[in-house]
PDB file of N, CA, C and O in Angstrom:
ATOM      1  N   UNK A   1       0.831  -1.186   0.000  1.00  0.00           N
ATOM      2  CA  UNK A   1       0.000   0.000   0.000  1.00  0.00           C
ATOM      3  C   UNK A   1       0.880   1.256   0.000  1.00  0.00           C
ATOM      4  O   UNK A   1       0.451   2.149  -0.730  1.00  0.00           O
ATOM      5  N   UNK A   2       2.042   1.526   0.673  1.00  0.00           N
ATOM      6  CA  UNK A   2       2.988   2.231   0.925  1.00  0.00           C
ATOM      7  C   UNK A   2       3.512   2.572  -0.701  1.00  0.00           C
ATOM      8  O   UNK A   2       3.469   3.734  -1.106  1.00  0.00           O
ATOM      9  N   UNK A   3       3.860   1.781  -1.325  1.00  0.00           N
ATOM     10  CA  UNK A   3       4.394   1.590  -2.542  1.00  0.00           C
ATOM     11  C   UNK A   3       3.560   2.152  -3.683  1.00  0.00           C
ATOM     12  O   UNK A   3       4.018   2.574  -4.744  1.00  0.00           O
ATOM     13  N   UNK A   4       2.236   2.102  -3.321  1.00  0.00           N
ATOM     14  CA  UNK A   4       0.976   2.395  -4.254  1.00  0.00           C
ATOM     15  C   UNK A   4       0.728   3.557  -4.418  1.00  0.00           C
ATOM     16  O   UNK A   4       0.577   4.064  -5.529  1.00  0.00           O
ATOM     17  N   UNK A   5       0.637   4.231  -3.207  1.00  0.00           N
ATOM     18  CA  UNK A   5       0.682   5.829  -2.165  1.00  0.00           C
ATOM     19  C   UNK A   5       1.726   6.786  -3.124  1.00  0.00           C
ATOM     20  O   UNK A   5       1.599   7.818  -3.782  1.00  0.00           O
ATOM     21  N   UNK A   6       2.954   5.728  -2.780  1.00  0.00           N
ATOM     22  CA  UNK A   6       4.367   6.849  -3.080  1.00  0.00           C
ATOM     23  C   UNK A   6       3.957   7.138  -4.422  1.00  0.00           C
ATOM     24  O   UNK A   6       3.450   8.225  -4.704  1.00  0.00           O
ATOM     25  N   UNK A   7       4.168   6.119  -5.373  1.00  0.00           N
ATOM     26  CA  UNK A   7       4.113   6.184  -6.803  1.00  0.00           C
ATOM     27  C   UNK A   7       2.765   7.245  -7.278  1.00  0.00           C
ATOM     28  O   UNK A   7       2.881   8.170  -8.081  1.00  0.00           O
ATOM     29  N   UNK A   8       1.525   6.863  -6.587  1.00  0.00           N
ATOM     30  CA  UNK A   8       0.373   7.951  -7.169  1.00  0.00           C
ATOM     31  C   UNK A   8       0.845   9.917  -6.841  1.00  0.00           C
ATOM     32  O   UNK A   8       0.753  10.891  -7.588  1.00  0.00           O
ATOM     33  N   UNK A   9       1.215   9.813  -5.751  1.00  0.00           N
ATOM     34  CA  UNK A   9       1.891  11.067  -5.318  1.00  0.00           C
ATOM     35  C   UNK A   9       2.968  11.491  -6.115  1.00  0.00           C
ATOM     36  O   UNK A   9       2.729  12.493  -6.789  1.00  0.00           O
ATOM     37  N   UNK A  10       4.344  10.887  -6.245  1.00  0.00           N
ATOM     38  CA  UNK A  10       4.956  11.144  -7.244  1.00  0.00           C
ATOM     39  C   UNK A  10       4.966  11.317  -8.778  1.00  0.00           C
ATOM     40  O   UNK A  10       5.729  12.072  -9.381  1.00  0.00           O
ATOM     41  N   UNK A  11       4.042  10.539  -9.326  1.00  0.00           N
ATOM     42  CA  UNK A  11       3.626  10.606 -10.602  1.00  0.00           C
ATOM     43  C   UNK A  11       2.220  11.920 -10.990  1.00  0.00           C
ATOM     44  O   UNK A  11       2.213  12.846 -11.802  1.00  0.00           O
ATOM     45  N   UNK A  12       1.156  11.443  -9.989  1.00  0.00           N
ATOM     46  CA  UNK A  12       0.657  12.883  -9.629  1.00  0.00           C
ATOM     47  C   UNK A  12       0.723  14.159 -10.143  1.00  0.00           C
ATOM     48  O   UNK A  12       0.191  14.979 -10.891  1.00  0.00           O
ATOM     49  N   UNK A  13       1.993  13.845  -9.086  1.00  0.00           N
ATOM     50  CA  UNK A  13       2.357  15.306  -9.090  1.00  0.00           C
ATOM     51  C   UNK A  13       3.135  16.347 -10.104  1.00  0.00           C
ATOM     52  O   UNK A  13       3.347  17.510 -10.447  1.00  0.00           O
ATOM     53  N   UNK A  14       3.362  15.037 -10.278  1.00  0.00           N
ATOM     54  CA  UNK A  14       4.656  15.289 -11.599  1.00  0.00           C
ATOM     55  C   UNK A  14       3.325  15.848 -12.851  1.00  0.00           C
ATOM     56  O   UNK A  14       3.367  16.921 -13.453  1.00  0.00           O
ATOM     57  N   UNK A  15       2.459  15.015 -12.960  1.00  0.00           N
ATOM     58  CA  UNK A  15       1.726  15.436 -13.925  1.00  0.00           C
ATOM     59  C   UNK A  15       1.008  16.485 -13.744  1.00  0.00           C
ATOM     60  O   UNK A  15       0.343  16.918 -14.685  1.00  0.00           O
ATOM     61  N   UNK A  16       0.995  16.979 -12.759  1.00  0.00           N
ATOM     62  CA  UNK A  16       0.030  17.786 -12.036  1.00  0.00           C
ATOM     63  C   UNK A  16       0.486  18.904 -12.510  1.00  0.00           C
ATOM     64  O   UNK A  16      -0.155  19.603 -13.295  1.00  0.00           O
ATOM     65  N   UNK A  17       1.961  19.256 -11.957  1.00  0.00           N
ATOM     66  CA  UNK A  17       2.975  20.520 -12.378  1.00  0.00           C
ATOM     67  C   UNK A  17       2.880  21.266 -13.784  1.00  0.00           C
ATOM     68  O   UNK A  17       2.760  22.469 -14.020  1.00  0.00           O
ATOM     69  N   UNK A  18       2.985  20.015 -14.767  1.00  0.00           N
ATOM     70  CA  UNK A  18       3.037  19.948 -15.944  1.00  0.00           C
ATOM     71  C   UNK A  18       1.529  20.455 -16.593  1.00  0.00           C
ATOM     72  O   UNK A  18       1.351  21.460 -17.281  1.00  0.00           O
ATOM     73  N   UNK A  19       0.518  19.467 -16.168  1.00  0.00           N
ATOM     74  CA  UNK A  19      -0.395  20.318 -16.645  1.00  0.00           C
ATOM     75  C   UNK A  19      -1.296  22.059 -16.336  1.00  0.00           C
ATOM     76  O   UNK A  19      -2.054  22.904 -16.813  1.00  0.00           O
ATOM     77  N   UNK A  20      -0.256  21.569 -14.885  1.00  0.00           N
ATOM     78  CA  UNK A  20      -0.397  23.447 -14.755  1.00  0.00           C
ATOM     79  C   UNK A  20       0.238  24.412 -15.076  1.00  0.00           C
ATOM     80  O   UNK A  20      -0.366  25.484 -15.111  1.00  0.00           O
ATOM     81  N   UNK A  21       1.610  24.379 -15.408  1.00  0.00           N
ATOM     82  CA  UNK A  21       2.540  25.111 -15.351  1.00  0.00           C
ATOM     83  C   UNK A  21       3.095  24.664 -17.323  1.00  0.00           C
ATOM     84  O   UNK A  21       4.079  25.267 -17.752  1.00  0.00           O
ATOM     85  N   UNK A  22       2.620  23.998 -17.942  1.00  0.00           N
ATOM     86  CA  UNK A  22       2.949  23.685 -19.153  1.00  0.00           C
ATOM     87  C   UNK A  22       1.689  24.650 -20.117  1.00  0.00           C
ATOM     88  O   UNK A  22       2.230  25.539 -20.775  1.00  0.00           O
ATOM     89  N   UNK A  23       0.145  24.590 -20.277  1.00  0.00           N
ATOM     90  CA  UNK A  23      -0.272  25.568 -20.763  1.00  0.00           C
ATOM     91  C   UNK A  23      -0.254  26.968 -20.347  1.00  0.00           C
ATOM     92  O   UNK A  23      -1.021  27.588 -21.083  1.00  0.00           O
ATOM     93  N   UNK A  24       0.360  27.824 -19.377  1.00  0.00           N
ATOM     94  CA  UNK A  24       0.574  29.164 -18.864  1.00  0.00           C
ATOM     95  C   UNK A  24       1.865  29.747 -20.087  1.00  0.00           C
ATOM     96  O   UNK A  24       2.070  30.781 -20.723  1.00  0.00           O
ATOM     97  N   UNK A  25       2.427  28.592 -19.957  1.00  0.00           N
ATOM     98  CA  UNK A  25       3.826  28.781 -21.005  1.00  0.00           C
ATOM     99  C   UNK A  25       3.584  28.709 -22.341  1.00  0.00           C
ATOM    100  O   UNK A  25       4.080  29.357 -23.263  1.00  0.00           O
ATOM    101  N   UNK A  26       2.589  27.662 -22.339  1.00  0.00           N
ATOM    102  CA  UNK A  26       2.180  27.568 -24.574  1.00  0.00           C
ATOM    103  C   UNK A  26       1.335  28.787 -24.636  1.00  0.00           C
ATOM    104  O   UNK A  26       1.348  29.278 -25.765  1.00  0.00           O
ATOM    105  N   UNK A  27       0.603  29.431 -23.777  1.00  0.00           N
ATOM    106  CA  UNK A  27      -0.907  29.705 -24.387  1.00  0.00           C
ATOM    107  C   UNK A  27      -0.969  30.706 -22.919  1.00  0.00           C
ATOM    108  O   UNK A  27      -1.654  30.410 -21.940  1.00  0.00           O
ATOM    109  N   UNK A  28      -0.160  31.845 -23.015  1.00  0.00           N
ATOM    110  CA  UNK A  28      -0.211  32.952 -21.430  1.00  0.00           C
ATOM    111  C   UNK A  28      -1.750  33.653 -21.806  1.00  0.00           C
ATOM    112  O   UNK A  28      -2.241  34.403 -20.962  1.00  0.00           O
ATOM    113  N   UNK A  29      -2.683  33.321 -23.415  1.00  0.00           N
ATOM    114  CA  UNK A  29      -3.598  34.513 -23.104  1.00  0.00           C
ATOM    115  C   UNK A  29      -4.797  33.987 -22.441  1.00  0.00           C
ATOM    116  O   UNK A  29      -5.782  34.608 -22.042  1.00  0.00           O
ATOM    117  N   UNK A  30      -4.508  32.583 -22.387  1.00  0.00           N
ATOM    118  CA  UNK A  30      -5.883  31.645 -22.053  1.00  0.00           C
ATOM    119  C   UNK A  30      -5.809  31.579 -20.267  1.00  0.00           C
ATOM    120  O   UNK A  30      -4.830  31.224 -19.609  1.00  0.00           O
ATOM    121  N   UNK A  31      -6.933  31.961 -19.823  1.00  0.00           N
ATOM    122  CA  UNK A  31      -7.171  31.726 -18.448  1.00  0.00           C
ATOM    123  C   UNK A  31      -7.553  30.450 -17.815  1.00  0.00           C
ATOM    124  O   UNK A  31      -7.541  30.104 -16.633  1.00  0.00           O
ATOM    125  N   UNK A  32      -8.013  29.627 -19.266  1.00  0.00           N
ATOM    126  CA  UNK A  32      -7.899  28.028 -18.076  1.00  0.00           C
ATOM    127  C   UNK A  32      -7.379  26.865 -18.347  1.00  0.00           C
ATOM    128  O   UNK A  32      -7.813  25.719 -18.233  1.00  0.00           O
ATOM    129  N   UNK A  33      -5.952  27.496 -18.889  1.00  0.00           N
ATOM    130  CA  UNK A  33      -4.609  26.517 -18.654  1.00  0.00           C
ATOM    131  C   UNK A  33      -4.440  25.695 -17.249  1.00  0.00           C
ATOM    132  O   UNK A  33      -4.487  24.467 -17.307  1.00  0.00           O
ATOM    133  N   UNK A  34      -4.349  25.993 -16.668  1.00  0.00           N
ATOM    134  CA  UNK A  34      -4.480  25.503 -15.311  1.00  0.00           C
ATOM    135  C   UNK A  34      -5.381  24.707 -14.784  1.00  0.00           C
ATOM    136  O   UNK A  34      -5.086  23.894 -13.908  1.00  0.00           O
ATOM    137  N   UNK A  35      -6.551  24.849 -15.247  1.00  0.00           N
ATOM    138  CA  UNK A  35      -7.588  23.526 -15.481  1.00  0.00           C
ATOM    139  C   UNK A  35      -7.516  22.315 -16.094  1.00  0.00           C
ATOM    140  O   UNK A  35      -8.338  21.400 -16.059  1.00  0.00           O
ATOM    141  N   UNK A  36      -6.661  22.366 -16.558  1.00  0.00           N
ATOM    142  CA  UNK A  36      -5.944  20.984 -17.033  1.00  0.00           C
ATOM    143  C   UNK A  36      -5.265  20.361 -16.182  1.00  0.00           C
ATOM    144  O   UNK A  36      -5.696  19.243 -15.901  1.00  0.00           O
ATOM    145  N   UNK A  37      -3.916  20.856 -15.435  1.00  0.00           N
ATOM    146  CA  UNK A  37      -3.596  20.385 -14.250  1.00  0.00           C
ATOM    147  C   UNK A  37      -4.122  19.723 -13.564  1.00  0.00           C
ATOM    148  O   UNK A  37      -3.845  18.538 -13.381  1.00  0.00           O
ATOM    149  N   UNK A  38      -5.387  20.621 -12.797  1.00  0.00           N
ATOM    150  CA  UNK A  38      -6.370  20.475 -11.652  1.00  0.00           C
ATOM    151  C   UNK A  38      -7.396  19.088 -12.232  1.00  0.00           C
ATOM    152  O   UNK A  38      -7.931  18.617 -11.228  1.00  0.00           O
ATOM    153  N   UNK A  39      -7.747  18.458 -13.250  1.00  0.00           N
ATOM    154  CA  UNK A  39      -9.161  18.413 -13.583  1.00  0.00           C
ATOM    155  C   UNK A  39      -8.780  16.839 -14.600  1.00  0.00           C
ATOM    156  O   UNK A  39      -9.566  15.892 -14.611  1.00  0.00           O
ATOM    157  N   UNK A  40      -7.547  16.841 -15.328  1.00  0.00           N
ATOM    158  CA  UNK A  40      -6.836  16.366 -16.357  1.00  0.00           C
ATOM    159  C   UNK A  40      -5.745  15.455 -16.203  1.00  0.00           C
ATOM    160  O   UNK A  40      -5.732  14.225 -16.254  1.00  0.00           O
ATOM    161  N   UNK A  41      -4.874  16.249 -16.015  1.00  0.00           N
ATOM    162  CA  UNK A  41      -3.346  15.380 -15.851  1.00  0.00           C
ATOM    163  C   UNK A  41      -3.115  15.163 -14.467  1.00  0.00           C
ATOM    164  O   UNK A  41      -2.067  14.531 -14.342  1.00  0.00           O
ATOM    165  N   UNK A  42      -3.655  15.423 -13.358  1.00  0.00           N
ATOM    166  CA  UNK A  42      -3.320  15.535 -12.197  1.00  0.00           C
ATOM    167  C   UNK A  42      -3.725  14.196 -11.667  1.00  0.00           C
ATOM    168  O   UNK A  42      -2.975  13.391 -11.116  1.00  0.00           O
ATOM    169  N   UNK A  43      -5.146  14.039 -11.928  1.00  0.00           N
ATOM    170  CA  UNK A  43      -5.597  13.027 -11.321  1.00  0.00           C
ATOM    171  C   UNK A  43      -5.862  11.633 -12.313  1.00  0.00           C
ATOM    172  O   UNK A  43      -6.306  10.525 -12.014  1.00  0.00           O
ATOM    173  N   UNK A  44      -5.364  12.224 -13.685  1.00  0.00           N
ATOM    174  CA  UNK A  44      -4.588  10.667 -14.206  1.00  0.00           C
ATOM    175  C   UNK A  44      -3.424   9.967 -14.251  1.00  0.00           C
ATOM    176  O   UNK A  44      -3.169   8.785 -14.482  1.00  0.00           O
ATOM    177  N   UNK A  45      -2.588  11.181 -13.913  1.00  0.00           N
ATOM    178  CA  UNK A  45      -1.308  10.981 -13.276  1.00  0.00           C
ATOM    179  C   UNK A  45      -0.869   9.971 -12.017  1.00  0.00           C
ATOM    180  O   UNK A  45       0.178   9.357 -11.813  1.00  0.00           O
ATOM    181  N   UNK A  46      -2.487  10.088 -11.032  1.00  0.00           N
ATOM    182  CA  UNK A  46      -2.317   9.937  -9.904  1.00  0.00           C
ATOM    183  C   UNK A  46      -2.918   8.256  -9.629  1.00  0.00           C
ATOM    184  O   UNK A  46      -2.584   7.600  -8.643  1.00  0.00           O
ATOM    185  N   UNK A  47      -3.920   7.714 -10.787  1.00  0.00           N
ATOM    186  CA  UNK A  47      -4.351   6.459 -11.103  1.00  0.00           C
ATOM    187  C   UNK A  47      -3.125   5.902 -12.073  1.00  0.00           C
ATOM    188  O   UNK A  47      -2.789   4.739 -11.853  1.00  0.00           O
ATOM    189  N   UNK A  48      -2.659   6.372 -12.769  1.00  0.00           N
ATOM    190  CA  UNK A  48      -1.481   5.637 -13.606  1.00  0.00           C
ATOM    191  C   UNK A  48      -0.529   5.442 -12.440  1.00  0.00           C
ATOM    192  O   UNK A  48      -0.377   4.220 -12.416  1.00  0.00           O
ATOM    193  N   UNK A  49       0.571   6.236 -10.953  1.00  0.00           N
ATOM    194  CA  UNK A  49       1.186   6.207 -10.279  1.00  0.00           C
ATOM    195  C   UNK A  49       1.050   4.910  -9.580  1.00  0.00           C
ATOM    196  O   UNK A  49       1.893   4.013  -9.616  1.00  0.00           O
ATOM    197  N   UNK A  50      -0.118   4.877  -8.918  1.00  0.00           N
ATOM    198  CA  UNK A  50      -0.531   4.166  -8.317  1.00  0.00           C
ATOM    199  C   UNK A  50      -0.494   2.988  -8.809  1.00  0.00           C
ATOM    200  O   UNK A  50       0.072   2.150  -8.108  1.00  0.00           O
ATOM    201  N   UNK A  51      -1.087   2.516 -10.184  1.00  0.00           N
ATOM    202  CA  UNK A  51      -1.031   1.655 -10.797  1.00  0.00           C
ATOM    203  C   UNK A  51      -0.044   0.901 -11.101  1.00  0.00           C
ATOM    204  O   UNK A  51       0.009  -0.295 -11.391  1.00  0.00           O
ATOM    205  N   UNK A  52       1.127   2.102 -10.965  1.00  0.00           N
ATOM    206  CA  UNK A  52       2.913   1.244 -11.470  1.00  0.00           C
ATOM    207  C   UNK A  52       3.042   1.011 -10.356  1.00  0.00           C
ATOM    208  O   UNK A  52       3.178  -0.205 -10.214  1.00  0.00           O
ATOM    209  N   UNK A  53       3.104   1.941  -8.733  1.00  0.00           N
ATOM    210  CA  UNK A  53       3.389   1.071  -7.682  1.00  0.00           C
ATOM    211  C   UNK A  53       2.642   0.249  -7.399  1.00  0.00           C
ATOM    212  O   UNK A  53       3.095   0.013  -6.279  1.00  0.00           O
ATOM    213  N   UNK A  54       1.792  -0.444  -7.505  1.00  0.00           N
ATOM    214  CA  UNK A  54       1.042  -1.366  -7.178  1.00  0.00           C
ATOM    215  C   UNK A  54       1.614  -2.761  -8.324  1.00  0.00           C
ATOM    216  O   UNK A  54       1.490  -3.937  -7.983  1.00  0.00           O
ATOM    217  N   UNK A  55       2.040  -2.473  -9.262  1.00  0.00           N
ATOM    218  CA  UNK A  55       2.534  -3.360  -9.761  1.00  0.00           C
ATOM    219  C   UNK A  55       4.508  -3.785 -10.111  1.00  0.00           C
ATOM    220  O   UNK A  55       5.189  -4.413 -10.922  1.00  0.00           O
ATOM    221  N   UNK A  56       4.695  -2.836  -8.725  1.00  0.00           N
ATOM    222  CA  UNK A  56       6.440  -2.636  -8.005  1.00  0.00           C
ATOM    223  C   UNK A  56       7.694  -1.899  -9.511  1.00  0.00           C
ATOM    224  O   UNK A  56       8.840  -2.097  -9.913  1.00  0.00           O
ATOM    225  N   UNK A  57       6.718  -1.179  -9.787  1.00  0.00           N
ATOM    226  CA  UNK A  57       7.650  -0.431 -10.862  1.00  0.00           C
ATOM    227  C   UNK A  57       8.489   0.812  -9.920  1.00  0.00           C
ATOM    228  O   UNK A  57       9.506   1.190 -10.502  1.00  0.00           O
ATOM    229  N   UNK A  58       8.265   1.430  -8.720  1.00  0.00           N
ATOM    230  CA  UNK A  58       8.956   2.189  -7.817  1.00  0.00           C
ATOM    231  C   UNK A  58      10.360   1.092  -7.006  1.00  0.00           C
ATOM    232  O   UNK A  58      11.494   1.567  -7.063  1.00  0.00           O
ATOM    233  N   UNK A  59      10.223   0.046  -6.482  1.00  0.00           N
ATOM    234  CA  UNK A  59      11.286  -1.080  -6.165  1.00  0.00           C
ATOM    235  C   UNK A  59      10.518  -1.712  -4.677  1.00  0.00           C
ATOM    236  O   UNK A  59       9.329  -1.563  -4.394  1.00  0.00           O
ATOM    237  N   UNK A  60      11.384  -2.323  -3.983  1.00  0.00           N
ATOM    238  CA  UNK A  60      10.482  -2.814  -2.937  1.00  0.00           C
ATOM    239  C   UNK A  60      10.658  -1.989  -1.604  1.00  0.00           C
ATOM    240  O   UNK A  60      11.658  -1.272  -1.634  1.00  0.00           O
ATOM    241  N   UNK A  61       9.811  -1.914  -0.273  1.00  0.00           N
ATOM    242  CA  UNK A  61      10.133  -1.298   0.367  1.00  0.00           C
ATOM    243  C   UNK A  61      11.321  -2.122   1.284  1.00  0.00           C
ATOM    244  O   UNK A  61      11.908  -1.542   2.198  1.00  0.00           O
TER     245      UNK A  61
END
């Protein structure tokens, strides 16, 4: 479970960043770049994470 946790958080987040902080940079005139982050990449980021630690792609504890 520990392993499952880390990986959704880390991957997450990682996607999370990206989809927030990646359309502000393509596209500064659009106001809901950042809704992608939040809504999009964040929380598929966070089922794919999970998914690799759960299947020990992070290593063992």
């Amino acid at each position: 479970m520990k392993r499952t946790l880390r990986g959704g958080c880390l991957i997450g987040g990682i996607c999370f960043a990206v989809g927030y902080v990646g359309p502000l940079y393509w596209w500064p005139e659009s106001n809901l770049g950042p809704l992608l982050g939040i809504f999009v990449t964040g929380p598929a980021g966070f089922v794919l994470g999970c998914l690799a630690g759960a299947l020990g792609v992070f290593g063992r504890d």
